[in-house]
VOGU-3710 file (C-alpha; in Angstrom, 3 decimals, decimal comma):
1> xxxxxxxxxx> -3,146/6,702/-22,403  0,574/7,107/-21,238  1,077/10,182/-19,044  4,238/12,300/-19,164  7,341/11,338/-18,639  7,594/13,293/-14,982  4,418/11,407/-14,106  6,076/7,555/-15,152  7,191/6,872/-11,656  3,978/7,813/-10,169
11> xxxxxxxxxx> 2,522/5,608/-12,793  4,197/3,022/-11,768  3,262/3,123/-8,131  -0,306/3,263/-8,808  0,095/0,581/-11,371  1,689/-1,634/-9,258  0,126/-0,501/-5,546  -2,925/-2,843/-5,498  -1,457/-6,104/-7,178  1,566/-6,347/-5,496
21> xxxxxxxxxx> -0,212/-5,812/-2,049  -2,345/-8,182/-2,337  -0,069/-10,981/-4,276  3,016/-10,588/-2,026  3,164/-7,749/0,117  6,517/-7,246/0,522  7,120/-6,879/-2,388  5,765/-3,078/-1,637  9,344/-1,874/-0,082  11,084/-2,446/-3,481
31> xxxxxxxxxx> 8,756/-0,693/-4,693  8,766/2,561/-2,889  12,766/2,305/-2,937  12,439/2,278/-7,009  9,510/4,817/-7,030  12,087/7,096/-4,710  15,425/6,812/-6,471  13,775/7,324/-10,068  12,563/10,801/-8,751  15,531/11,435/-6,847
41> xxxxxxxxxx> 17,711/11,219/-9,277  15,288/13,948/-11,371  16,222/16,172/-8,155  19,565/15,535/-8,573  19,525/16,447/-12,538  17,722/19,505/-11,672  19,598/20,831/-8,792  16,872/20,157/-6,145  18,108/17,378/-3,685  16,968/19,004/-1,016
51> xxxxxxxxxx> 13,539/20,010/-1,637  11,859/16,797/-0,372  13,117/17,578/2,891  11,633/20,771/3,147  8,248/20,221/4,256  6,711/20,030/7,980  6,049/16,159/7,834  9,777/15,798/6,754  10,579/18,091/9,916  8,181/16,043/12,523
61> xxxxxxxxxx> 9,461/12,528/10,850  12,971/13,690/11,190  12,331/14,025/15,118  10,299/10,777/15,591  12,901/9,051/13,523  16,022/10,582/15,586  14,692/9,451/19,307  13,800/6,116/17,780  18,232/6,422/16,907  19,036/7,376/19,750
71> xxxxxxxxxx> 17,097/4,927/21,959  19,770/1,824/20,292  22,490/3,569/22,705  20,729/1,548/25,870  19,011/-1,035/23,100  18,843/-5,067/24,131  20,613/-5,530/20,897  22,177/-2,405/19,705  22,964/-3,687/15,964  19,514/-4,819/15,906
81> xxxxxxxxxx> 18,386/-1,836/16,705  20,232/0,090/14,161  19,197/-2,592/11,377  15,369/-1,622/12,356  16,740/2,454/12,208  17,563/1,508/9,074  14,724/0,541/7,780  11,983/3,418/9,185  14,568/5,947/7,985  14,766/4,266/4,719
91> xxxxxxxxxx> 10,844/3,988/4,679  10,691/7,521/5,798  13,191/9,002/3,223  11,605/7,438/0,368  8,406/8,642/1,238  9,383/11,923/1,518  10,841/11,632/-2,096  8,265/10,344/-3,422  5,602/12,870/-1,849  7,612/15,119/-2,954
101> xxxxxxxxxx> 7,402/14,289/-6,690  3,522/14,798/-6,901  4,385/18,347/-7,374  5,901/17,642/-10,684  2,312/16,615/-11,874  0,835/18,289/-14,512  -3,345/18,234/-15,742  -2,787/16,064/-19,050  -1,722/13,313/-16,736  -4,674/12,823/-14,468
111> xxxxxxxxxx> -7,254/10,759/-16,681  -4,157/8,064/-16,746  -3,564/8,390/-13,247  -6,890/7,787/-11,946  -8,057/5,291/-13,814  -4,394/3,266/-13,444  -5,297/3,060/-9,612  -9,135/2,536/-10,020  -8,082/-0,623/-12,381  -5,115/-2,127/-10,153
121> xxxxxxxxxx> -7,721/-2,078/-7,581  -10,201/-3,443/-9,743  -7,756/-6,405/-10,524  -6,739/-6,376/-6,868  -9,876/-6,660/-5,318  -11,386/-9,337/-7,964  -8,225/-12,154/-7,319  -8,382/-11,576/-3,524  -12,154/-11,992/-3,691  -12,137/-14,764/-5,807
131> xxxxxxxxxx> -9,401/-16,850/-3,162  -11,572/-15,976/-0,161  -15,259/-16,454/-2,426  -13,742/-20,092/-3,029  -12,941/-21,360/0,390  -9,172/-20,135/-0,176  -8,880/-22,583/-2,740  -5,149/-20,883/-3,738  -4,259/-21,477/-0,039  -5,644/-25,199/0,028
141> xxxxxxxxxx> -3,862/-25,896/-3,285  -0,045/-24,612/-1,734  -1,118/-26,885/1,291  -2,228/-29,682/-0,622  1,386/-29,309/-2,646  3,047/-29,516/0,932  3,819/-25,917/0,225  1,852/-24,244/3,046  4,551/-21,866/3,883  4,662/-20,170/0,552
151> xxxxxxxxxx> 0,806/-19,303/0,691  -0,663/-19,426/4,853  -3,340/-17,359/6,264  -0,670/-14,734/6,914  -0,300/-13,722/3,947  -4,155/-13,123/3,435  -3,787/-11,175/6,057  -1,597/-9,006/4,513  -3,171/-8,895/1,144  -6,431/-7,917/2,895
161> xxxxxxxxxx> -5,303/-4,960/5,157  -3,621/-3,948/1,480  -7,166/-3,932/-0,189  -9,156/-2,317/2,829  -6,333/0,967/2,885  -6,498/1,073/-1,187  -10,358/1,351/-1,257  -10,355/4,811/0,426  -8,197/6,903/-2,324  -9,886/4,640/-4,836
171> xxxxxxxxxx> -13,470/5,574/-3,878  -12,275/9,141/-3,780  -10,780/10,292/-7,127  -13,846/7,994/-8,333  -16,391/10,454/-6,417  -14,238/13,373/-7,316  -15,379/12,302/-10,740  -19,163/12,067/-10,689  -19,171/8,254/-10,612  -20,518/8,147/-6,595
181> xxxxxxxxxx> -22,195/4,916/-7,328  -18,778/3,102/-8,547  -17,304/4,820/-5,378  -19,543/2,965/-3,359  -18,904/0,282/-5,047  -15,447/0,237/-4,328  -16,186/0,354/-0,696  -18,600/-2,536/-0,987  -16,313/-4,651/-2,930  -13,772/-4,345/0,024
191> xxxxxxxxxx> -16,385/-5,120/2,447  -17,154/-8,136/1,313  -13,594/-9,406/0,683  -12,689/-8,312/4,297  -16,024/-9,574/5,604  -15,709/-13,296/3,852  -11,885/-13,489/4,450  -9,745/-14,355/7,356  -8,756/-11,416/9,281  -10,668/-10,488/12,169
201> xxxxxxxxxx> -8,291/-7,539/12,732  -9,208/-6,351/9,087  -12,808/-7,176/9,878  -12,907/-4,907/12,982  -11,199/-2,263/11,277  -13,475/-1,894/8,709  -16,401/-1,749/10,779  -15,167/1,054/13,180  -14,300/2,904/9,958  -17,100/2,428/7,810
211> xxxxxxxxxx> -19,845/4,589/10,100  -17,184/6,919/11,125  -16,115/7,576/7,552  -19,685/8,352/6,938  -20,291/10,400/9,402  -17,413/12,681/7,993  -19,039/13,309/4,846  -21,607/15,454/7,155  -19,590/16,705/9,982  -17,500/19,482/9,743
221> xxxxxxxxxx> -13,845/18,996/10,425  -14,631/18,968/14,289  -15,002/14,727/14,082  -11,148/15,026/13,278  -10,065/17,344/15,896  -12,623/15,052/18,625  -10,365/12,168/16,854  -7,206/13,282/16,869  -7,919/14,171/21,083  -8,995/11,061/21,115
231> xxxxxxxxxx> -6,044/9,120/19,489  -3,723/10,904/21,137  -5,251/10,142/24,689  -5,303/6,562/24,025  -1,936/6,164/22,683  -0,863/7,451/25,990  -3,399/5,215/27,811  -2,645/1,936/26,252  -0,067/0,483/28,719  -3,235/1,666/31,585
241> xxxxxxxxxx> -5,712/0,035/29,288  -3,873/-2,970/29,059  -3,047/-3,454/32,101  -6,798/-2,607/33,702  -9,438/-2,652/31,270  -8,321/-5,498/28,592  -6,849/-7,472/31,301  -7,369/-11,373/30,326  -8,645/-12,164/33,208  -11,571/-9,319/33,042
251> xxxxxxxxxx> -12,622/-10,976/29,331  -12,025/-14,303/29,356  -15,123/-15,137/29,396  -15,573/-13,872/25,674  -13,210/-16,337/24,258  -13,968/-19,681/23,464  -11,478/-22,696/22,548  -12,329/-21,042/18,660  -11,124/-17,464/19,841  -8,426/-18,759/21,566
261> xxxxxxxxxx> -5,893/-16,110/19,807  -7,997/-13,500/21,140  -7,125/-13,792/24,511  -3,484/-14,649/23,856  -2,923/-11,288/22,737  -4,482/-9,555/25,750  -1,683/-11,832/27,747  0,722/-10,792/24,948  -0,875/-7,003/25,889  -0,306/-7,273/29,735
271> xxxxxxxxxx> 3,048/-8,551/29,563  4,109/-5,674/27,466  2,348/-3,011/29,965  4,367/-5,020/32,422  7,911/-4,638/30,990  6,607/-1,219/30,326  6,297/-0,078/34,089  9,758/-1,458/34,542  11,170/1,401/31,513  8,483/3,996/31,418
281> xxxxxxxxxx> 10,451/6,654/30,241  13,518/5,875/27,979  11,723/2,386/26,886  14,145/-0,767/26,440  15,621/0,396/22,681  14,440/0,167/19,052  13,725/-3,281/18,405  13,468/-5,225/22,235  10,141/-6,595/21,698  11,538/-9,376/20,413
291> xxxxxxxxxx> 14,209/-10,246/22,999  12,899/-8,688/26,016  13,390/-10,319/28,998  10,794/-13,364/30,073  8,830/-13,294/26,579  9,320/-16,998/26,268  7,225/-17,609/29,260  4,294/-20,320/28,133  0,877/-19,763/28,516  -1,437/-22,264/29,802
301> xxxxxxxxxx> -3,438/-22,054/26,798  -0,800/-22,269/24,315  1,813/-19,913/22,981  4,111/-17,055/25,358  3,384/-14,457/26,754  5,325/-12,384/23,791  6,256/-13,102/20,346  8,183/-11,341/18,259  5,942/-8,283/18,955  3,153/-7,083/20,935
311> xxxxxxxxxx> 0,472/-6,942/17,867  -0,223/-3,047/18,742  1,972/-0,512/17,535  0,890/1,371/20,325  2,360/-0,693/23,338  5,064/-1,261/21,189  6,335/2,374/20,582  5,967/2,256/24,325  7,835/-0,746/25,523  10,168/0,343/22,677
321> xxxxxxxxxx> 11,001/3,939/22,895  9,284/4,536/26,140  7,189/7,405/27,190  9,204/10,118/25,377  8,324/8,117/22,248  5,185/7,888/22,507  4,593/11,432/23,136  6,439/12,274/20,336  4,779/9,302/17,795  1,079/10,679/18,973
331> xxxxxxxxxx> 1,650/14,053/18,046  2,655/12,881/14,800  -0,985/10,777/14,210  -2,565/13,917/16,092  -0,972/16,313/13,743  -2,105/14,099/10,887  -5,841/14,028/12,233  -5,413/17,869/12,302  -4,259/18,295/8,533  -7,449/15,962/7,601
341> xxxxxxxxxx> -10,152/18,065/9,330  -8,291/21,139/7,544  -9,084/19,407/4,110  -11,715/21,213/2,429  -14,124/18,840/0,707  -16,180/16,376/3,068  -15,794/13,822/0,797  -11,620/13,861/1,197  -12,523/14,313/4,892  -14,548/10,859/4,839
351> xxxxxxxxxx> -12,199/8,908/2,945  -9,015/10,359/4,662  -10,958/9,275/7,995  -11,969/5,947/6,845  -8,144/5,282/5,758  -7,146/6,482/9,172  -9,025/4,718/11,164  -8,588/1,593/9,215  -4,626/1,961/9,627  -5,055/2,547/13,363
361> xxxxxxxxxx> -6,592/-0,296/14,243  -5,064/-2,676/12,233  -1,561/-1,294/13,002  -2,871/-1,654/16,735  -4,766/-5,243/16,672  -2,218/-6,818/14,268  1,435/-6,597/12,467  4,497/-5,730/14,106  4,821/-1,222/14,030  8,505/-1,758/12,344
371> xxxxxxxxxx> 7,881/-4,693/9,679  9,736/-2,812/6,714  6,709/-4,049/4,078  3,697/-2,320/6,727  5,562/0,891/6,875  5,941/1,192/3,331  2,276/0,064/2,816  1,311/2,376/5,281  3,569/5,469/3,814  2,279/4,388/-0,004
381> xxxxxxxxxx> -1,204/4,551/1,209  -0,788/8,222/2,435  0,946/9,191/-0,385  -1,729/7,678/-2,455  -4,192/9,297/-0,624  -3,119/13,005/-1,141  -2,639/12,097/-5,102  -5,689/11,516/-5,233  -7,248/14,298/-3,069  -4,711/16,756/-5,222
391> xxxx> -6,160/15,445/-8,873  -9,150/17,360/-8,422  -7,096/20,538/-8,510  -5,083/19,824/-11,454
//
């Protein structure tokens, strides 16, 4: 059934969510961007441009957003920096819109909302498991064609961390509706997928996330304020952690000549607490991770000591935009910890914590914080997420 016409976009966006993350990725940013300007310009017909921007989150993005500006005036690259401004506040804007728009939702359109993100997962979640069920036959046949930049493991990668943050609002509207054993399902589907494919980021997400999120559906809304304590803490602590703790040196002993990549990124990690301690405060400017100073240092074991980023959005908020922005960046996810405990059904609680948590550590074990297609992915999947936990009041 076709919902109403003030429901299209949002149609569209669930539609389209699951497929496109797990076929090409980036292909998410276009995405959001169409999703945002089709409702916008409903604001703009109806006199409302503004109303977006009203809410809290708009309020405490606006701030993270602005230091992350201001931070290009003593950048490495100060057009660079701007370009990556750019992009969050584009990201950020959209989001806003689009969050914005599930207002406009009305009870005749939930059945076709619901069941157009259960099935683009469905679809999802059966071609992804069917490339990583056959030995990544669709990644053999690209190499095999001499194509192996148009399909690597990268972009499995991607297409799996798109699958394991879709599950969560997926298995929720589907428990929402009775059908608890198809919500497990949905779990269990990603699970395997993850658990047979090639991310070992996506594979350690999912299993920090998994007991935690069930452990929500008992607690009361004290595992999110323990969890937003403790997220907060460690964002702080990572340049310590890295530096002490996950020192390569310390581990390894853990990492064979197989799990060689392992310990590159605890070098990668220690080099970035380094430059760090050298710009605690103000940070080295949107966008330095790429260019900052001594990154193309080699490693005895292959690779430098920094690539283009530091794989943990953590350290690189730090090295980035410095103490001040990291203060201000874990408020944010401590704020957002917050809101989830103050959600009223355990259920929302568990999946909102398993989506969390899954984001986290991904965001911190893997892809670059700014990469314009994770911070849509990450933004969609939030929005997502409270369309589904508000269906159940429509």
């Amino acid at each position: 059934m076709m919902p109403n016409a003030q429901a299209r976009p949002l149609f569209l966006l669930l539609l389209l969510f699951g497929p496109v993350g797990v076929i090409a990725a980036k292909g998410l940013v276009p995405l959001l961007f169409i999703v945002a300007f089709w409702l916008l310009i409903r604001r703009l017909r109806q006199g409302q441009v503004w109303r977006p921007f009203t809410r809290i989150t708009a309020t405490l993005a606006a701030i993270a957003t602005a230091w992350a500006l201001f931070s290009a005036l003593w950048a490495l690259d100060s057009a660079a920096a701007l370009t990556t401004f750019a992009k969050l506040a584009g990201v950020s804007l959209s989001a806003l819109i689009v969050l914005d728009g599930l207002k406009d939702l009305d009870r005749s359109d939930v059945q076709a909302l619901g069941w157009a993100l259960v099935g683009a997962f469905a679809f999802a979640a059966l071609l992804l498991g069917g490339e990583s069920l056959s030995g990544l036959a669709g990644h053999k046949w690209f190499v095999w064609q001499g194509r192996r930049d148009e399909f690597d493991l990268t972009v499995l990668n991607r297409a799996e961390a798109l699958l394991l943050i879709s599950a969560w609002p997926v298995a929720l509207i589907l428990w929402q509706r009775g059908r608890r054993a198809f919500a497990l399902a949905a779990i269990m589907a990603a699970t395997a997928v993850i658990m047979y494919g090639v991310s070992n980021s996506n594979q350690m997400a999912l299993l920090l996330a998994l007991p935690i999120a069930a452990l929500a559906c008992w607690a009361g809304p004290w595992l999110q304020r323990l969890l937003a304590v403790l997220v907060f803490a460690g964002m702080l602590a990572a340049p310590l952690l890295a530096a002490t703790v996950l020192a390569p040196e310390r581990l390894a002993g853990y990492f064979d000549e197989n799990h060689y990549s392992g310990l590159h990124r605890l070098h990668i990690w220690r080099f970035a607490a380094q430059r760090i301690a050298e710009a605690p405060v103000l940070g080295w400017g949107l966008d330095a991770a790429r260019r900052i100073p001594g990154s193309d240092r080699k490693l005895p074991g292959g690779g430098n000591v920094m690539s283009v980023h530091p794989h943990n959005a953590s350290l690189q908020i730090w090295l980035e935009l410095g103490g001040i922005g990291a203060v201000l960046w874990a408020a944010l996810l401590a704020s957002l910890w917050l809101r989830v405990g103050g959600l009223p059904q355990p259920s929302a609680r568990a999946a909102a914590t398993g989506l969390l948590l899954n984001g986290l550590v991904v965001a911190n074990l893997s892809f670059g914080v700014w990469q314009t297609w994770w911070m849509a992915a990450l933004a969609l999947s939030g929005i997502i997420f409270v369309l589904a936990q508000s269906l159940k009041n429509k």
